[in-house]
N, C-alpha and C positions, 0 to 999 in steps of 0.2 A: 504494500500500500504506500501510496506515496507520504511521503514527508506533512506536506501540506494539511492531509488531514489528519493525518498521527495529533499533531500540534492541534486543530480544531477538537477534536472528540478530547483529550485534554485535560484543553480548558472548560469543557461542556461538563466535567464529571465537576472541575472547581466550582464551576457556576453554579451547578445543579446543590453541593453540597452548601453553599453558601446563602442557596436561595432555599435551602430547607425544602425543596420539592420534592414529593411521595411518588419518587423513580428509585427501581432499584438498580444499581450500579452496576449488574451484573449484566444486566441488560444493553447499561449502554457501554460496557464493556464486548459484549458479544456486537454489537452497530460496530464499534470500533475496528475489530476485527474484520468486520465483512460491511461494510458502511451500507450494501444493496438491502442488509436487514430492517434497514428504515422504511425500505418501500412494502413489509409486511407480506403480501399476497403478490409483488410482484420482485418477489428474490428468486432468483433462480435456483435450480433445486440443489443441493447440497447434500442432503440423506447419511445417513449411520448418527455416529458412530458404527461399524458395523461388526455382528458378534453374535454367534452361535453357542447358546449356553445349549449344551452336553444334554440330550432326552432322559427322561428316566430311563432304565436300564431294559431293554429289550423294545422301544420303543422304535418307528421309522417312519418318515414324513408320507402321504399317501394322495393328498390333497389339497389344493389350496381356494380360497375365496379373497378377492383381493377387489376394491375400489381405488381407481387411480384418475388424482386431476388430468385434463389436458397440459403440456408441457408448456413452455417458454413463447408467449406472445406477444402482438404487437398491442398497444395502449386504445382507448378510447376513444373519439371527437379528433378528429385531424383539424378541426378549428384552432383548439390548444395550440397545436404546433404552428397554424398561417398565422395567429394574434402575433405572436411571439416573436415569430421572424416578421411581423410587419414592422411591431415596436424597435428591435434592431436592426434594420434596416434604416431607419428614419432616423436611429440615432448614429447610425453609421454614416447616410449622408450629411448628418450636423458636424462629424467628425467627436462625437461624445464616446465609441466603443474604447473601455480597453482592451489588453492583447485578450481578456477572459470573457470579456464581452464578444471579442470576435469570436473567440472558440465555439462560447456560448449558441451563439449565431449559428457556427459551421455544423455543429453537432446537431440542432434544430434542423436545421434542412436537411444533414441526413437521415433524422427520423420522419421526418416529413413522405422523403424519397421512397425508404424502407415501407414505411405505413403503405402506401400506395393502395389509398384509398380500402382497405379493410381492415376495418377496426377489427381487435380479436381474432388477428391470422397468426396462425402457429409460424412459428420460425424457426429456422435450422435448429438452433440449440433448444427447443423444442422437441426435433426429433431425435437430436442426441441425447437428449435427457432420458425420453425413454428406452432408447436402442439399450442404454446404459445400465436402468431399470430391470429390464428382462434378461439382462446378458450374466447380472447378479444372478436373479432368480432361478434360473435355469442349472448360474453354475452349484449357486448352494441347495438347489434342490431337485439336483439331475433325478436321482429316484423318482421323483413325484410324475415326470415328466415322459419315464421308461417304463414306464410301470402297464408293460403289454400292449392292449389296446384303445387305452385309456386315450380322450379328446381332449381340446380344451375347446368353453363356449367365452366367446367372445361379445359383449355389448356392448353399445353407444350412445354417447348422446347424439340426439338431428344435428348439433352442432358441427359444422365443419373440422375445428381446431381439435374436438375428441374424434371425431372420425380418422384424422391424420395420426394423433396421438396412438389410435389404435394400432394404425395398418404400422408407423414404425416399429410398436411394441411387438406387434405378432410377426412382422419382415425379420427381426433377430432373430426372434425364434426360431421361425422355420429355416434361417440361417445355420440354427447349430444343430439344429436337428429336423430332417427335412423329411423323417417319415412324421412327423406330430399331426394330429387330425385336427384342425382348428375349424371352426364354425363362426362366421362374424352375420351381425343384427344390429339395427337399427330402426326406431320407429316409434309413435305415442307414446303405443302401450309404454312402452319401454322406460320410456320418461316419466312415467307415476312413480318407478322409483329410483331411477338413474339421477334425475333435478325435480325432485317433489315442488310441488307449490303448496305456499301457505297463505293465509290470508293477510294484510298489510296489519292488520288490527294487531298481529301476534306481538309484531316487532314494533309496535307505534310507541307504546309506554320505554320501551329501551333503548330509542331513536330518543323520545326526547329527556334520557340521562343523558345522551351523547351530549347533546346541547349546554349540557349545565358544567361539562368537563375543563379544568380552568386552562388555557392555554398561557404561553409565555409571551409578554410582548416582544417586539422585534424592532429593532433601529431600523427604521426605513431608510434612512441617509447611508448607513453603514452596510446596508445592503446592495443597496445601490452604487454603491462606492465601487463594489467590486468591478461590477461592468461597464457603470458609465465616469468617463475624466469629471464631468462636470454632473454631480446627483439633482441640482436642483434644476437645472434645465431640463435632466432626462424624465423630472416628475410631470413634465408638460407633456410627456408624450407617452407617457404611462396610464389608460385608464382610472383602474383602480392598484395603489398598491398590493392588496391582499390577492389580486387575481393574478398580478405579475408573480408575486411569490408562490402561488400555485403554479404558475406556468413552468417556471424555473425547477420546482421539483416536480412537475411531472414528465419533463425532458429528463431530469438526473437518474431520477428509478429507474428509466425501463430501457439505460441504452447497452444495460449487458442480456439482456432480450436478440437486440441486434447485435450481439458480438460489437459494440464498438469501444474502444478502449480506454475513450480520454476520459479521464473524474470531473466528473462537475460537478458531484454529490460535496467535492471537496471544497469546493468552492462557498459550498452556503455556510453561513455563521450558525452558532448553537444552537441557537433560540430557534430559529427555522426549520433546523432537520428537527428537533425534540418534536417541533410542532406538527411537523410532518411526518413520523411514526406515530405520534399521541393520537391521531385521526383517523388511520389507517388502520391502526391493532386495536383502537375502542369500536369502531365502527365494526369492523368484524366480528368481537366476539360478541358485543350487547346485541348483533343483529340474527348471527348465525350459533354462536356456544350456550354455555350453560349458565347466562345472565340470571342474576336475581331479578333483573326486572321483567325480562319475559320470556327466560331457558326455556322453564316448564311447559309452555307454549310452542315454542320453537321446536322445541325436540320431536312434538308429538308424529307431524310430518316425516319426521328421519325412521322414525317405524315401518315405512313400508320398504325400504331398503335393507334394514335389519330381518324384517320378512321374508325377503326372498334370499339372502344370506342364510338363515337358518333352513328353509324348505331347502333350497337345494343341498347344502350339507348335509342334513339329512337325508338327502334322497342317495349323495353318493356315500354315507354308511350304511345305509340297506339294500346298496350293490351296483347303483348308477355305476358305472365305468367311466368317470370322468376324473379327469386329472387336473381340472384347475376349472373356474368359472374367474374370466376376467371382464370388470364393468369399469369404462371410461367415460369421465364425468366432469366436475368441475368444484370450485375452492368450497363454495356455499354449503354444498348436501357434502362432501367432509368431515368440516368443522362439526357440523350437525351431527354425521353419525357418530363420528370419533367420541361426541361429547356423551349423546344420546347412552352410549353402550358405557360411559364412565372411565375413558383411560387416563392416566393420572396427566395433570398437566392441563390438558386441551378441555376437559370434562367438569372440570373446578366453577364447583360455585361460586361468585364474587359480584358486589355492590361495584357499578362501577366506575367510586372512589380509589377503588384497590384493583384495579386492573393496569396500569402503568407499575404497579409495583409486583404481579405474580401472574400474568399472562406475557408470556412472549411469539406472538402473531406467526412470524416466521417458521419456528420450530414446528409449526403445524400445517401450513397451509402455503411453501411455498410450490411456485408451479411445477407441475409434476408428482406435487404433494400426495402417498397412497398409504392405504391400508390394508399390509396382509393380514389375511389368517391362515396359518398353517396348521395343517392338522395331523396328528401323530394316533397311530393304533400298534398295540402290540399281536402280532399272530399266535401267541400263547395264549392269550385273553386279555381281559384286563377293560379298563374305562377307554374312550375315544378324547385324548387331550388335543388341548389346542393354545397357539401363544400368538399374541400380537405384537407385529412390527409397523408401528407410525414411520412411513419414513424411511424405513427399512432399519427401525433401533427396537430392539425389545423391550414395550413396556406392559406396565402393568393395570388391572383394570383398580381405579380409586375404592377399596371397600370391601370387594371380593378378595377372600387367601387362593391364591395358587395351589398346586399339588405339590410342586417343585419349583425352585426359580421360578421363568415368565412362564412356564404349565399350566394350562388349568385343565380340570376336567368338564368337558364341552356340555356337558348334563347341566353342572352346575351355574356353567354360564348361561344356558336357556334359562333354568329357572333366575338368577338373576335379570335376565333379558323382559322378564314377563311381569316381575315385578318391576321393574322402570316404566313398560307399556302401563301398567294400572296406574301407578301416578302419575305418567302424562296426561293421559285419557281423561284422569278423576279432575286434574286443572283444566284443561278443555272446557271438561262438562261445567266445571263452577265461572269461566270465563265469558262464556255463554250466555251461563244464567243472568249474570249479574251487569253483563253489557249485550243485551238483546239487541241492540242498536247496531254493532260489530258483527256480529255472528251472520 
């Protein structure tokens, strides 16, 4: 990482410490390391730690069931990017750019170029992300894979970016092993539980905690300073400043999307990037995780994905011949299920006051972001276990004991699973009641 922002992230931890703000430093210790951890849902994938704790004794992998984002995309609104380069443009004929303002500029048009007019296109390191993905998979759970005449089914979201997502995941595949019987679908049906909908009522009360979230002010001169020689002239050709400051970090997030190299992330002052992760990682999880102000809600939806996860696991212990069911999706029904099912971390209840200090966004949901389950049987007898990997890291479900390590027995975790659907279902049904008006 370059120098420049070494020295920014910092003084951001002084600041932070000085200003008594309810961030945990660990967090912005980990921004520091990978500064793209600011843009939350638009980090590129990163996954592991990676680590195969040892099965109970006679145990071997036989199946898996795995939900995986689409990979590495391009940004939203190509408007973003023409405001932006119009604003430096106009300051560049005034002769107001500095050298980081031109940069600024050149980087802007090439995500401009890049974007080429579709919002949300997968991009190469997109497809490397998953080529990447599978190439793991395959290597640490060849068994699952050889395992006779066993298939694997393949689903999609209509989305174009998870369709691409798919064909690179299952292209490795049949790369490493080219007798595998793969089956790929896409369609509605498919999407009740691939990108569930919920109704806007669920997440309105935890939208508007968003709103009450304090942010840090920001020197607009000193921001400004960066790109323009002269700040108060350039403020004549700036709309609004808070829209330029978004503009500026929604060019910095997502240009390792496009593989392009230069830091711009490096370039913004403290206060700006804090504010610019603080929006990104509240917004995600009060909208899509296990918010106190409207998880209980949110989650209910993530049940019908959890549905078909358990049916067909079940179908292939009672002798389906299938060797994997893979479902490509997107950041939203993730967070959701990952939270729904209670894995530690991502699944955590929290007011969110205390979300800047014990949610970190990225960890969970960057692109490409999945979740296996592997599932273990012993041919002597015994229970049908299973361990989940966020990410491709073993964790653990918040509540439930294990058998062993990340193990559980896949019984227990249904019944666990059934008792989360009754308290979903039971806040529903009192949600309802109580706001007829919503429902």
């Amino acid at each position: 990482m370059k120098k420049s922002f070494t020295l920014v992230l910092v003084a951001l931890l002084a600041f932070f410490s000085a200003a008594a703000q309810n961030v945990n430093p660990e967090f912005l210790a980990a921004i520091r390391e990978n500064p793209f951890r600011a843009g939350v849902n638009t980090c590129p994938y990163e996954g592991g730690p990676y680590a195969d704790t040892r099965a109970p004794k006679g145990y071997k992998p036989f199946y898996i069931s795995h939900y995986g984002r689409h990979g590495s995309r391009s940004n939203w609104d190509e408007n973003t990017y023409r405001h932006l380069i119009s604003t430096l443009e106009s300051a560049e004929a005034d002769n107001l750019l500095t050298a980081d303002g031109r940069t600024l500029l050149d980087v802007t048009r090439q995500c401009l170029e890049l974007h080429n007019g579709m919002a949300g296109r997968l991009t190469p390191r997109g497809i490397r992300e998953h080529r990447g993905i599978a190439e793991r998979m395959y290597s640490n759970f060849t068994r699952v894979f050889r395992k006779g005449s066993g298939s694997v089914r393949v689903i999609s979201s209509t989305v174009p970016r998870c369709i691409i997502s798919m064909t690179a995941f299952t292209d490795r595949l049949t790369e490493l092993d080219p007798a595998l019987e793969i089956s790929w679908d896409t369609g509605e049906t498919y999407q009740k539980y691939i990108d569930p909908k919920y109704p806007d009522s669920y997440t309105r009360p935890a939208l508007r905690a968003l709103a009450s979230l304090e942010r840090l002010p920001v020197d607009s001169a000193a921001f400004a300073s960066r790109f323009f020689t002269d700040p108060a002239r350039a403020f004549s050709l700036i709309d609004r400043f808070p829209r330029f400051e978004n503009e500026v970090f929604a060019v910095a997030r997502i240009t390792a999307s496009f593989d392009i190299p230069t830091d711009i992330l490096g370039m913004l002052p403290e206060e700006s990037l804090y504010n610019g992760w603080l929006g990104s990682n509240a917004y995600i999880y009060l909208s899509q995780a296990n918010s106190l102000e409207s998880g209980r809600l949110r989650m209910e939806p993530a049940g019908r994905t959890v549905e078909d996860i358990v049916a067909k696991a079940d179908a292939v212990i009672a002798g389906d011949n299938t060797a994997a069911d893979l479902r490509f999706g997107h950041d939203f029904p993730l967070v959701a299920l990952c939270s729904y099912i209670g894995l530690e971390g991502v699944g955590q209840v929290l007011p969110a006051e205390e979300i800047a200090l014990k949610w970190f966004g990225s960890d969970y949901t960057p692109f490409a972001g999945n979740l296996q389950l592997v599932f273990y049987r012993n041919n002597s007898g015994g229970d049908v276990l299973v361990k989940f990997l966020l990410n491709e890291r073993e964790t653990l479900i918040d509540g439930l004991k294990p058998l062993q390590g990340p193990y559980y027995v896949w019984n227990d975790v249904k019944t666990w699973l059934k008792g989360r659907a009754a308290g979903f279902e039971a806040a529903v049904r009192e949600f309802r009641e109580s706001h007829p008006e919503e429902s």
